[in-house]
C-alpha positions as CSV (number, residue, x, y, z in Angstrom):
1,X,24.4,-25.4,21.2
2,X,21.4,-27.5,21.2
3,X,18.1,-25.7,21.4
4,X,15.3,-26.9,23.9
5,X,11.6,-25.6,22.4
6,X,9.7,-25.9,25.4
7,X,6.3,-23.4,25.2
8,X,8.3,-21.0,27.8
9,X,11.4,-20.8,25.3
10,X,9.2,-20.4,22.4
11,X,7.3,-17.7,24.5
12,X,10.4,-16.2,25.6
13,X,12.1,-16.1,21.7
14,X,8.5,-14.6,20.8
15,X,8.5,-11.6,23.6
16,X,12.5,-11.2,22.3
17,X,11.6,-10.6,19.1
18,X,8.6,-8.4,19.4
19,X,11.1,-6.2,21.9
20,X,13.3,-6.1,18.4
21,X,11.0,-5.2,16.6
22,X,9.3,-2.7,18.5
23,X,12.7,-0.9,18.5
24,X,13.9,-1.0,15.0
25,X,10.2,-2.2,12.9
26,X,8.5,-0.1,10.4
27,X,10.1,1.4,6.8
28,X,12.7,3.5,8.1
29,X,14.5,3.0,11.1
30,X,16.9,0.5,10.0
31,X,17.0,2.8,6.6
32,X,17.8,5.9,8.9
33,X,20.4,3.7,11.1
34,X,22.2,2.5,8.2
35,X,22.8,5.8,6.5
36,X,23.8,7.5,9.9
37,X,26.3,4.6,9.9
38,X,28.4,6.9,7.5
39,X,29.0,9.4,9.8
40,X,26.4,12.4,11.1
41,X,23.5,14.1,9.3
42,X,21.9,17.2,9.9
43,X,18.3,17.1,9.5
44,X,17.3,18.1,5.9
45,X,20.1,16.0,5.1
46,X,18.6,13.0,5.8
47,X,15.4,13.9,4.7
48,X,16.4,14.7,1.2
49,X,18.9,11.3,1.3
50,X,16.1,9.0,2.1
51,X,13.4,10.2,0.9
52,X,11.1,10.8,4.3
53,X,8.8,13.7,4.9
54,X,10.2,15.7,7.9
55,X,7.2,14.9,10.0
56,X,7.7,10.9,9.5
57,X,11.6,11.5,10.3
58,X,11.2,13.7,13.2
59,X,8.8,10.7,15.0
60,X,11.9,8.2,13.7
61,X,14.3,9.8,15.1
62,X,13.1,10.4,18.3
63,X,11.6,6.7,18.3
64,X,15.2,5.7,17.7
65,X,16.5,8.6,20.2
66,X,14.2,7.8,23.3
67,X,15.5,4.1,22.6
68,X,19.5,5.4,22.7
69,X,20.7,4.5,19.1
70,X,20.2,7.9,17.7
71,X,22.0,11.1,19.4
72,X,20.5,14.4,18.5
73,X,22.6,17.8,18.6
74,X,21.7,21.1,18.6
75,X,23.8,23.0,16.3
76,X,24.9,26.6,17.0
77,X,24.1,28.2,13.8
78,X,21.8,30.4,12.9
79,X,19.3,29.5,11.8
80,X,19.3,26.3,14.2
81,X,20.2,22.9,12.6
82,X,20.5,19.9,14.5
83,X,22.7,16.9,13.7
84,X,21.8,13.5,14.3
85,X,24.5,10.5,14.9
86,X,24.3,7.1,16.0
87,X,25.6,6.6,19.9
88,X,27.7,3.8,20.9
89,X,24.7,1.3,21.9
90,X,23.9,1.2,18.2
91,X,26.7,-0.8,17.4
92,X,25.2,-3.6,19.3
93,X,22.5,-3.6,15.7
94,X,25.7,-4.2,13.8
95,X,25.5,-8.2,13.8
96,X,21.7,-7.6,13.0
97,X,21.9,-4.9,10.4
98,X,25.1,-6.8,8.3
99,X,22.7,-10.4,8.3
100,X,20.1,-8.3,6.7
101,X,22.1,-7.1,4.3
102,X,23.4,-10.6,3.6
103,X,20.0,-12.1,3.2
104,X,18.4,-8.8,1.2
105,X,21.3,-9.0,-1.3
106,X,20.7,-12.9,-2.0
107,X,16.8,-12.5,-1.8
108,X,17.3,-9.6,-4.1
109,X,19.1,-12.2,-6.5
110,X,16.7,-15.1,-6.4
111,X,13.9,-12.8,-6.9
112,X,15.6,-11.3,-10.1
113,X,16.0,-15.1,-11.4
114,X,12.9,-16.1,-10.9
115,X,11.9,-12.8,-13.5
């Protein structure tokens, strides 16, 4: 499919990506998505797993909750834990999340060749 880079297209692929971005940018919402890919996490779960101050992953989450990747549930235990899991939308990241991987991995290698 030939590609047609007219200032409206390149505009358009700008305002595309910026939307992307302003979804699933910063340290760790693609760290928080991938993890959650394993199943659900309560909480101090993930907080201990990735490393992320509870205050920094309570604004993630509910970055990536108001934005319908991320499902939250209230558990009924006492005390209250809630469990996060990724909703069906998520899985339209999937194609996004597996090319990062890709290119990390090989990135990863060049960079440990060039040391």
């Amino acid at each position: 499919m030939e590609q047609i880079h007219t200032e409206k297209a390149c505009k358009q692929a700008r305002l595309a990506i910026q939307d992307t971005l302003d979804v699933v940018g910063g340290k760790w919402k693609l760290v928080l998505i991938t993890v959650l890919r394993n199943g659900p996490k309560k909480f101090n779960e993930l907080s201990r797993e990735i490393g992320i101050s509870p205050r920094i992953l309570s604004k993630e989450l509910q970055e990536l909750e108001s934005h319908g990747l991320v499902s939250r549930t209230v558990c009924n235990t006492k005390p209250v834990t809630v469990e996060y899991a990724l909703t069906e939308y998520s899985e339209t990241l999937s194609e996004v999340v597996m090319s990062m991987h890709q290119w990390g991995v090989k990135h990863r290698q060049r960079v440990m060749e060039l040391v």
